[in-house]
N, C-alpha and C positions, 0 to 999 in steps of 0.2 A: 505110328510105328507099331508092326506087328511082334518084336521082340528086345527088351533092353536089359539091360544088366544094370545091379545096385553094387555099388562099393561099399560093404558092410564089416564095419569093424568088431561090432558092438556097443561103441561107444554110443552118448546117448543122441548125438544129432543122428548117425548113421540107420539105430534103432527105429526112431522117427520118420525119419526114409521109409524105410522098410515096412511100418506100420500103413503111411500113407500109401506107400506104390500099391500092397495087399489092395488094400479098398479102391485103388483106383483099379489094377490088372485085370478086369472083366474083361474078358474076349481076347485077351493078350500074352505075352508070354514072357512072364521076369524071370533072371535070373540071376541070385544073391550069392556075389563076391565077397571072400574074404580074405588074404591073405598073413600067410602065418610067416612073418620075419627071421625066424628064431632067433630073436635077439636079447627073450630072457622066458627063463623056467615059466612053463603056464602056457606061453602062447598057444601051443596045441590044445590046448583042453578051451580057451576061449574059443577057436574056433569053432571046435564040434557045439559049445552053447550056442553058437550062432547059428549052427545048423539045424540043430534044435529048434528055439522060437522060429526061424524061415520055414520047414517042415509044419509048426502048429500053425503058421499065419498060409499054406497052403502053397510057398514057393521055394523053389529048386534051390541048394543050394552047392557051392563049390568052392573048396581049399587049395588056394596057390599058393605054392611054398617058393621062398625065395632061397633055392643053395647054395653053395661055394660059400668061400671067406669073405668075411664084412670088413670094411674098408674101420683103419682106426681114428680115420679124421672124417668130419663132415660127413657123418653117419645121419643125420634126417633127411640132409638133399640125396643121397645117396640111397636111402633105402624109399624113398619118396620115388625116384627114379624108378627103382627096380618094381613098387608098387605099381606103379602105373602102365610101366612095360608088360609086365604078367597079365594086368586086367583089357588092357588092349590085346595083345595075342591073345587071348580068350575069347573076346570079342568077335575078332575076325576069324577065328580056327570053329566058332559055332554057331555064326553066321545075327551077333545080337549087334541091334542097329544105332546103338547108343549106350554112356556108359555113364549113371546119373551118379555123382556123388552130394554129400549133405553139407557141402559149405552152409556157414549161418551168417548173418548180418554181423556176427560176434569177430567170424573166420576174417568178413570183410576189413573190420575198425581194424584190427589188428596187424593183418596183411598189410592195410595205408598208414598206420602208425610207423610202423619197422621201418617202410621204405620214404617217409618221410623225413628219416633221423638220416637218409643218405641222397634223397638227391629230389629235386622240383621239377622232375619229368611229367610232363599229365598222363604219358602214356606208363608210366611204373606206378602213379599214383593213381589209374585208373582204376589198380586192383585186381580181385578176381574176376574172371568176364562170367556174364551168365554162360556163355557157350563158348566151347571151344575145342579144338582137336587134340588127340594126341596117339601120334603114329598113323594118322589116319581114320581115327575111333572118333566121333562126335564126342565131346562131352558137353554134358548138360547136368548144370548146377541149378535144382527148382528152388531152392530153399534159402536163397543170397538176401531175401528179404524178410524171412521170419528170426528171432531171436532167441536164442539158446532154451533163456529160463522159459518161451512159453512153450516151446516144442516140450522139454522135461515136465512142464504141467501136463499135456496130453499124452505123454508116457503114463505117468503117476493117475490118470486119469480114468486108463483103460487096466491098470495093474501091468503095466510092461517095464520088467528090470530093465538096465542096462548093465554094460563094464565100465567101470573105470581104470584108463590105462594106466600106469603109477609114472608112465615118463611124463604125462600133464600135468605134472607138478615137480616137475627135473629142472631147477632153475641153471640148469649149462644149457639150457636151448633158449635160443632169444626170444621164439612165439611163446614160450613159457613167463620169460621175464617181462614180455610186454603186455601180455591176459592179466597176471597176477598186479601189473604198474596201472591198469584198469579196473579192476576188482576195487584198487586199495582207494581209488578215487570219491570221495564224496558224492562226484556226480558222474559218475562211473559209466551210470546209463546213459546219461545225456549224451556224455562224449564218445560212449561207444554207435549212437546214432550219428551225430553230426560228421565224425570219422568216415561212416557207410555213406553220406549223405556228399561227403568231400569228393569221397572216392566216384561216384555217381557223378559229380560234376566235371572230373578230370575227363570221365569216359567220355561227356559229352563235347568237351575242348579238343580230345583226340580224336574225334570223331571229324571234328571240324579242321583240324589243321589238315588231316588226310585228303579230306577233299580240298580244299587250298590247294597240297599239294600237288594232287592230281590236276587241278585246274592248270595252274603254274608249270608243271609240265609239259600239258599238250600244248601252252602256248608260248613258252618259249624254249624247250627244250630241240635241240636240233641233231638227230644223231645220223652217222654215215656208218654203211651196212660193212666199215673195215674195224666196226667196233670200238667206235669211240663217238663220244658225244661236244657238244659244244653249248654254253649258257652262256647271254649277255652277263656281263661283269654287273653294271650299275643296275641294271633289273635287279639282279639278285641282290646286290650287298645293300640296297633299300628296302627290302626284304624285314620285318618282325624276328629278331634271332629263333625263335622258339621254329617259325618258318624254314628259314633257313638253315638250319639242324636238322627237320626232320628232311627238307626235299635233297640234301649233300648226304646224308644217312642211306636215302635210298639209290643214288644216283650214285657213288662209293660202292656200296654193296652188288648189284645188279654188273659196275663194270669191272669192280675186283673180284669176278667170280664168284661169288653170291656166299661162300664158306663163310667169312668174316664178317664179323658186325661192328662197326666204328664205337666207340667210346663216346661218350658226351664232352668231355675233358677233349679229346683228340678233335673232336668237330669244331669245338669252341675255339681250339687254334687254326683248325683251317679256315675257318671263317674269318680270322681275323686277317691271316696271313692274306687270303682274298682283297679283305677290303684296303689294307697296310700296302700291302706287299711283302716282297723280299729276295728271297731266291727263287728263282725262274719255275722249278719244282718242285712239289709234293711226294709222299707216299702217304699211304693211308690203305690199310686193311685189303691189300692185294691191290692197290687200285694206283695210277699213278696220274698226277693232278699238275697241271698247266698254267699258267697265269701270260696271258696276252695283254695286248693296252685297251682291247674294249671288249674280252672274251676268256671265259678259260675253258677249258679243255679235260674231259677225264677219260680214260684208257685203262686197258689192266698192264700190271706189271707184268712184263716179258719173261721176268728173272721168277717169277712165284709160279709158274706155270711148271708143273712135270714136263721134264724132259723126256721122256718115256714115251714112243711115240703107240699109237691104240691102234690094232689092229682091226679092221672090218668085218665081221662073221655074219654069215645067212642073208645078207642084204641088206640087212635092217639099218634104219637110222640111229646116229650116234647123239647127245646133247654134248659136246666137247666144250670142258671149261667152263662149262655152267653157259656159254653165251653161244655159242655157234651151234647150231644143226645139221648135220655131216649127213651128206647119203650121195654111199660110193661103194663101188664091187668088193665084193671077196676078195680077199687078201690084200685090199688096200689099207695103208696106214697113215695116221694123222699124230703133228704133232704139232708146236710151236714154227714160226717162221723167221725167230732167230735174222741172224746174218743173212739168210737167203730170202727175207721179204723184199717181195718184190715193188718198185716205185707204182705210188698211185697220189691223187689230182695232191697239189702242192698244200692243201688245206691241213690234208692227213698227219700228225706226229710221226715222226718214225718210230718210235716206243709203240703207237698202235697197230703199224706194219710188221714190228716184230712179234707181236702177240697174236696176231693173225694166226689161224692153222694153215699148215702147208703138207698137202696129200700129196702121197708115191704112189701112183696106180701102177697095179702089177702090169709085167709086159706082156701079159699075154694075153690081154683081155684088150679091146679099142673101146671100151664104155669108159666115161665121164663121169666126173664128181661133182654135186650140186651142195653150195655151201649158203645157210641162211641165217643172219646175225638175227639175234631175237631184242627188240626193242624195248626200252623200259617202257618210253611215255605210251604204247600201243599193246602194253602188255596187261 
């Protein structure tokens, strides 16, 4: 990579970052983020210290402010949010091809601690991922593996201050309450490893059920291009639940229009209602769910679909509904197929003939419209 960007607070992991990018950015070109929250007296004057030590370590630096009103609940996900929005549009508005920030093995334990106390997903116990996107932005986390106190050693080492932010010790924040429930531990370190080490394990269980489910898909997943699919019942409800959670998760999502993400709670009852029964159908997360005597069925909901129909401009292709591919003339419009879906082979739900899109091509035009369902298992 000829250009990345650091996420520098001043705190001491971030510092640490910063120390090491310096020595590694020979021949490259960083550039040291930091944004000012204003969410208490000082933050300004930290950042220009940060711009400071970046300028003596020889890299560029830059303050993103976050404006407007701050929200009065749930102000760390929220401003968490707008942190990362700012340093992504940054990214892309100056052309930096990655945006490292200084998670530590510490960030890890803690991260799978909290989400321990709420649910046994591998994939939320997996943690922080070494990479990942966000808006589009790579991020890349190098430092998932080193630990707090010995990054602060090699601060202390070369003479580099850090800040300490005074909310790291705000016990109304739960990553506050759950560091400080690790601190106070006798074997504090021990469990702040085996934590990172848990969390590492999950990554590789998620890893594996993904492919399972991919496999599981291409082989018995059966979908018809009027946008609905179809799964063997007893295939599936023999299925490992943890399995069968994630492959109805993604099979749910892809044909309720992809906006919604099922619940763990909500899948655990679909799954059961599969293997039990009961009522004929489902809903679930835009998506609406069939039960046959050797087969079930998923479609999106007819009724969750904007009525609104989309009008066609410059030629170009449309993605309508997250699942179909629309390319039709100017001033042609697409909307739901409601009441007026048309009969197709007897397999088909009517629920997935009414979710179908249905084009009005202008009359003045004799050009055709080409419509193409986009497939999970081939996707």
């Amino acid at each position: 990579m000829r250009h990345v960007a650091l996420a520098v607070s001043g705190g001491s992991d971030s510092m640490a970052l910063m120390r090491l990018a310096a020595a590694w950015a020979t021949g490259k070109s960083v550039s040291v983020l930091s944004v000012d929250h204003g969410l208490r007296e000082g933050s300004d004057a930290e950042a220009a210290q940060v711009a400071q030590w970046a300028d003596a370590s020889g890299l560029d630096h830059h303050t993103l402010t976050w404006v407007g009103a701050k929200p009065a609940t749930g102000l760390q996900a929220k401003a968490r949010q707008a942190r990362y929005d700012l340093m992504a549009g940054w990214c892309k508005a100056h052309g930096a091809e990655a945006l490292l920030t200084a998670h530590t093995l510490d960030d890890q334990a803690e991260t799978v601690l909290m989400r321990l106390k709420r649910t046994l997903s591998p994939a939320s116990l997996a943690g922080i991922p070494a990479l990942g996107h966000w808006d589009g932005v790579p991020l890349v986390r190098p430092l998932l593996s080193c630990a707090r106190a010995g990054l602060r050693a090699h601060l202390e080492g070369h003479g580099q201050p850090w800040i300490d932010d005074p909310s790291n010790d705000d016990p109304r924040f739960e990553r506050v309450r759950v560091r400080q429930q690790l601190a106070g531990m006798a074997t504090g370190k021990e469990m702040v490893e085996r934590l990172a080490r848990l969390g590492q394990a999950c990554s590789e269980a998620d890893r594996m059920l993904q492919r399972c489910s991919d496999q599981w898909l291409q082989l018995w997943l059966s979908e018809d291009d009027a946008g609905v699919c179809f799964a063997p019942l007893i295939e599936f409800t023999n299925l490992p639940e943890a399995l069968q959670h994630r492959i109805l998760a993604r099979i749910v999502r892809h044909y309720g229009g992809g906006k919604l993400k099922p619940e763990p709670a909500e899948l655990a009852r679909l799954c059961h209602w599969l293997a039990n029964g009961g009522p004929q159908r489902c809903t679930l997360a835009g998506a609406i769910v069939g039960r046959r005597k050797r087969e079930f069925w998923v479609t999106r909901e007819a009724s969750r679909i904007d009525p609104v129909p989309v009008t066609m401009h410059d030629g170009a292709p449309i993605l309508w509904d997250g699942r179909f591919l629309v390319e039709a003339p100017n001033g042609a419009t697409v909307g739901p197929s409601g009441e007026a879906a048309a009969p197709l082979n007897a397999r088909v739900p009517v629920h997935a003939r009414r979710a179908c899109p249905f084009i009005t091509l202008p009359e003045t035009t004799g050009d055709t419209a080409k419509v193409s369902f986009l497939r999970l298992a081939s996707s």
